[in-house]
C-alpha positions in Angstrom: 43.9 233.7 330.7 43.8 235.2 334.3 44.8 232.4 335.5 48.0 231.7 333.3 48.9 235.4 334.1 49.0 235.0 337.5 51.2 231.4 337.1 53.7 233.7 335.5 54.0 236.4 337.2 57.3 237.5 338.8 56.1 237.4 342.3 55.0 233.6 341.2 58.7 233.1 339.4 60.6 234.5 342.4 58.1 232.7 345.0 59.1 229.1 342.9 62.5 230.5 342.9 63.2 230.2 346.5 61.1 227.2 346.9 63.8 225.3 344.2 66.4 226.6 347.4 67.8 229.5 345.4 68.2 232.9 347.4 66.6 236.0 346.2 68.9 239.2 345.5 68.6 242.5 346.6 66.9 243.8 343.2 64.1 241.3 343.2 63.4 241.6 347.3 63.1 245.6 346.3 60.9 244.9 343.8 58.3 242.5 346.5 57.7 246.1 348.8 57.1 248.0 345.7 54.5 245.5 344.5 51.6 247.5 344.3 47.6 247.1 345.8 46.7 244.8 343.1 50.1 242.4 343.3 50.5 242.7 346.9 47.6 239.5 347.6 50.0 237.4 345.3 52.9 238.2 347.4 50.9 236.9 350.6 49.9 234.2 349.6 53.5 233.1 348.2 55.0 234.1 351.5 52.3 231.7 353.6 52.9 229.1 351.2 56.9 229.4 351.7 55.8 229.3 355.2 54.1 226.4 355.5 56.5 224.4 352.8 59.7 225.5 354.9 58.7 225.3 358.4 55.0 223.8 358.8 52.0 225.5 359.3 52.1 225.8 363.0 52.8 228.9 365.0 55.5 229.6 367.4 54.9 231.7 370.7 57.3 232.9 373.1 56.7 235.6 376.1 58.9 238.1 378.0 59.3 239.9 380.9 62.0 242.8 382.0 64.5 242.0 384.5 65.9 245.3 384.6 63.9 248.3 383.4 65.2 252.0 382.3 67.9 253.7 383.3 69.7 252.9 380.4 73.2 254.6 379.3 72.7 254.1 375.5 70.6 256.8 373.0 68.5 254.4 371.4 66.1 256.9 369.7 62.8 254.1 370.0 63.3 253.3 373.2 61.3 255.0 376.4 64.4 253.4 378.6 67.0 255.6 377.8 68.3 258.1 380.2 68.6 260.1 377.6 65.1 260.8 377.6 62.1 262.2 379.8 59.3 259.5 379.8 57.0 257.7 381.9 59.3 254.5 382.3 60.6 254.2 386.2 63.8 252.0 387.3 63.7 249.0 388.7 64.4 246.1 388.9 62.6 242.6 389.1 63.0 239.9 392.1 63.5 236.3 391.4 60.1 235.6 392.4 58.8 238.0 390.0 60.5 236.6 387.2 60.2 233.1 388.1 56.2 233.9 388.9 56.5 235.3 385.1 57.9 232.5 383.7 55.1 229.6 384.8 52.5 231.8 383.8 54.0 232.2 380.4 54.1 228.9 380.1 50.9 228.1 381.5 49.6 230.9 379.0 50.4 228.5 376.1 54.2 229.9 375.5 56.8 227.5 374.3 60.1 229.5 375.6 60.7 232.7 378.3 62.8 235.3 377.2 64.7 237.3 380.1 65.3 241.3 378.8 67.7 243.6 380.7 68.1 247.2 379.8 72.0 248.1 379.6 74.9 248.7 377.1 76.1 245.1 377.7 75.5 242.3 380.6 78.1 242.4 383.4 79.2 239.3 385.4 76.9 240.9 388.8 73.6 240.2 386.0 74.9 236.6 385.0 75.4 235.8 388.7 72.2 237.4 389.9 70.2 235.5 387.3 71.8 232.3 387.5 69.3 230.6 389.6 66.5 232.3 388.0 67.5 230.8 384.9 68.5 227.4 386.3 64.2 227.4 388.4 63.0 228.5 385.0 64.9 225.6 383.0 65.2 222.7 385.7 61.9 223.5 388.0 59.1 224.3 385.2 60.6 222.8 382.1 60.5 225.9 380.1 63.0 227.1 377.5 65.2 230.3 378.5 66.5 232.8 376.7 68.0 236.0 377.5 68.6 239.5 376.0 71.1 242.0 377.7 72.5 243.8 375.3 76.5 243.1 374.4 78.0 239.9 375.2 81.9 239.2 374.7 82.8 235.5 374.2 83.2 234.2 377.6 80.0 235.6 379.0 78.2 234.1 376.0 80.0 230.9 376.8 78.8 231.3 380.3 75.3 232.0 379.5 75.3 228.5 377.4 76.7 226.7 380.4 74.0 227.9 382.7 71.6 226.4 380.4 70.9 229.5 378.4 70.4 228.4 374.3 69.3 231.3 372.6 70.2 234.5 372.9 68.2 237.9 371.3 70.5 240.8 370.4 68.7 242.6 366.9 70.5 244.8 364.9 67.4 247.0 364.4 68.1 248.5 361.4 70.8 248.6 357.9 73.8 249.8 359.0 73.8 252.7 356.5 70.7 254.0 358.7 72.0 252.6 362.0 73.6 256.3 363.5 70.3 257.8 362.5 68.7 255.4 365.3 71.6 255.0 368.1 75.4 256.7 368.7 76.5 255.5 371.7 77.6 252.1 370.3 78.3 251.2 366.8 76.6 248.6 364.2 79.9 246.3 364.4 79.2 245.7 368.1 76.3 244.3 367.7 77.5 241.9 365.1 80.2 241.4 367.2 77.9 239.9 370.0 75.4 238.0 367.2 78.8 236.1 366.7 79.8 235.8 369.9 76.7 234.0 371.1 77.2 231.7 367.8 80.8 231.1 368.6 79.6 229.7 372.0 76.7 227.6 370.5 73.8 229.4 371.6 71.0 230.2 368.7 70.6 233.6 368.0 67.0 235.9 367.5 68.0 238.7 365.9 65.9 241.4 363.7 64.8 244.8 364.0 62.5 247.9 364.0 60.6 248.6 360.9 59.1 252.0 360.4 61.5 254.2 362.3 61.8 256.5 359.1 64.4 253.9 357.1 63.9 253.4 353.5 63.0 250.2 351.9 66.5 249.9 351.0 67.5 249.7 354.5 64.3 247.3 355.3 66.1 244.8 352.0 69.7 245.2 353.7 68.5 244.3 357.5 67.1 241.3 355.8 70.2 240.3 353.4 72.2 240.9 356.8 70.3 238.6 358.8 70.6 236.0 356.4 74.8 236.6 355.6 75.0 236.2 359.5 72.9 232.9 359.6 70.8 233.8 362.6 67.9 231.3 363.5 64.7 233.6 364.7 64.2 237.1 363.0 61.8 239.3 365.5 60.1 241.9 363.4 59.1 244.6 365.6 57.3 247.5 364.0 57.4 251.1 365.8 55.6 252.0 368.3 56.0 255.7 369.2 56.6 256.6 372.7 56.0 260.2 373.9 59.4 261.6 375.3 61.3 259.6 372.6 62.9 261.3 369.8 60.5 259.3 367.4 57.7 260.1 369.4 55.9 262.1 366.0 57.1 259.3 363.9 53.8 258.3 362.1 52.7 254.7 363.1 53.3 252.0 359.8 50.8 251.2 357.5 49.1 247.5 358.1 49.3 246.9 354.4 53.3 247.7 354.7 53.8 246.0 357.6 52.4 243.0 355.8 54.4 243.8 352.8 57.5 244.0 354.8 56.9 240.6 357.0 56.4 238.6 353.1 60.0 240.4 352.1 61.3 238.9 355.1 60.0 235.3 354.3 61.1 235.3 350.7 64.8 236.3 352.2 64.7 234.0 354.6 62.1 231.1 353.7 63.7 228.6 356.5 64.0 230.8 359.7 61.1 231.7 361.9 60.0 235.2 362.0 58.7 236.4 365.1 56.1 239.4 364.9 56.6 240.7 368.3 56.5 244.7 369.7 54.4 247.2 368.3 51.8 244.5 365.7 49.1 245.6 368.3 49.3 248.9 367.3 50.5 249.1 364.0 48.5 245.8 362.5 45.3 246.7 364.2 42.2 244.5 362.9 44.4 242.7 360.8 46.6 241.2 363.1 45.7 237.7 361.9 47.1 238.4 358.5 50.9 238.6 360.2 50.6 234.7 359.2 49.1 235.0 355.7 52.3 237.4 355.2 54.7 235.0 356.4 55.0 235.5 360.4 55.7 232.4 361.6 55.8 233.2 365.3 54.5 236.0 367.6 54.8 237.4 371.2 52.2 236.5 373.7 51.2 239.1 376.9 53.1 242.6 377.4 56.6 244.1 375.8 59.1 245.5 377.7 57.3 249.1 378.7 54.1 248.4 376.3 50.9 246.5 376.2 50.2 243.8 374.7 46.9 241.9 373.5 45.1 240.1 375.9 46.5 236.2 375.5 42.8 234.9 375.5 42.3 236.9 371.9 45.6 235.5 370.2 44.5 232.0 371.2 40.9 232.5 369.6 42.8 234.2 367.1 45.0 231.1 366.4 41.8 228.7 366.9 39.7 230.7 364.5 42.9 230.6 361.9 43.0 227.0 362.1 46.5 226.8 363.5 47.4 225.1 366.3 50.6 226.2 368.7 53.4 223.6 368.8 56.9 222.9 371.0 59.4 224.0 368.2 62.2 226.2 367.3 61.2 230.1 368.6 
């Protein structure tokens, strides 16, 4: 009788619901991060089973490194690279070397593309001609897939980036739009849409997600998701809050693993055929049960540091990934 309970439940229902290809609505993806203790090991194992039926059971890893670091003009309240802010984040800014030396070791660390992060409102044509033959060494010299992120982008610079050999693009939308002013004012939501279909227009893929626990509702966590799937992006980075003294979120209590889990097998119901990415803050927010990311529906991670954090050492995500079973392929990040 257990059994034919749990067949019928409406996790189950909506689980066989978006395996038939039919998209989940905003009521029903509410009602998966209200399921409660007893319903929430249902939802995992629907959301690793939409994992592995829509995109295989391999994981995806990527690695980044920071081109240009602080002194940033916008008020992003997460972020330790604002000027707006007193914290222990220094300017500067990386050499070719560095960043080419970052790359191969990336690679040679098991990661299938390189991501390239500038700090900055939007990237000016001094950054795409500064990085241009850091991108082309990257690409041409150690065969490893490129990708940028430097905030706004208008159309010819994303046409530019394409030409130069860049094909995806990260630019996340960090939040809902109805809590969006709570997190940054010095640039709107629309302009960051604005660049997510910029980079489109010009062919380049687009990563795009968001923070979760920066004091949004689960309403805001169900309309990030429905927006990321409206605008069609192709990678979905989940980052989860990590609070940074000298930030005005700095008291902002760290996420729940059990909600962070919950929020990740949301995210896969909504979007069952694009990879999501755990990336900043899992270390410190997932703790011990960092393996789970996958049982939740995490289809892909970060490898080595963030941007002005730590990450795990690479050595324990590989014996992670061995002891899981999975194995770490050359595919869509």
């Amino acid at each position: 009788m257990e059994h034919t309970a749990l067949q019928t439940s409406k996790i189950t229902q909506l689980a066989l619901t978006v395996l038939e290809g039919f998209r989940l609505g905003r009521d029903d993806a509410l009602f998966l991060l209200d399921a409660d203790e007893h319903q929430r090991y249902e939802l995992f194992y629907w959301a690793n089973h939409i994992r592995i039926q829509c995109l295989g059971p391999e994981a995806s890893l990527c690695a980044i490194a920071s081109a240009r670091t602080a002194d940033c003009s916008q008020d992003c309240r997460f972020c330790a690279q604002s000027r707006h802010y007193q914290t222990h984040i220094e300017s500067q800014i990386a050499s070719a070397e560095q960043l080419i030396a970052a790359a191969r070791n990336a690679k040679q660390q098991g990661a299938h593309a390189f991501g390239l992060v500038a700090s900055g409102h939007r990237l000016t044509d001094d950054d795409l001609n500064r990085y241009r033959q850091v991108i082309t060494s990257i690409i041409g010299d150690l065969d490893v897939e490129c990708c940028a992120s430097w905030g706004c982008l208008t159309d010819e610079q994303a046409l530019q980036l394409y030409e130069m050999g860049v094909r995806r693009y990260n630019h996340n939308l960090e939040t809902s739009e109805n809590y969006f002013p709570k997190v940054v004012t010095t640039h709107s939501y629309d302009e960051r849409i604005a660049t997510v279909r910029a980079a489109q227009k010009a062919g380049l893929e687009v990563c795009c997600g968001g923070i979760i626990g920066m004091g949004e509702s689960k309403q805001d966590r169900v309309e990030l998701a429905l927006k990321l799937r409206e605008l069609d992006v192709d990678v979905v980075p989940l980052n989860f809050l990590h609070p940074i003294a000298g930030t005005p979120f700095a008291d902002l209590p760290v996420l729940d693993p059990m909600e962070a889990l919950q929020t990740i097998a949301m995210f896969r119901f909504v979007l069952p055929n694009k990879q999501i990415k755990v990336a900043g803050g899992r270390e410190k927010c997932l703790r011990d049960m960092q393996s789970w990311m996958f049982f939740a529906g995490a289809s892909a991670t970060i490898i080595g540091n963030y941007l002005t954090t730590t990450g795990r050492a690479v050595e324990d995500d590989m014996q992670m990934l061995t002891d899981l079973g999975m194995k770490w392929e050359k595919k869509d990040l």
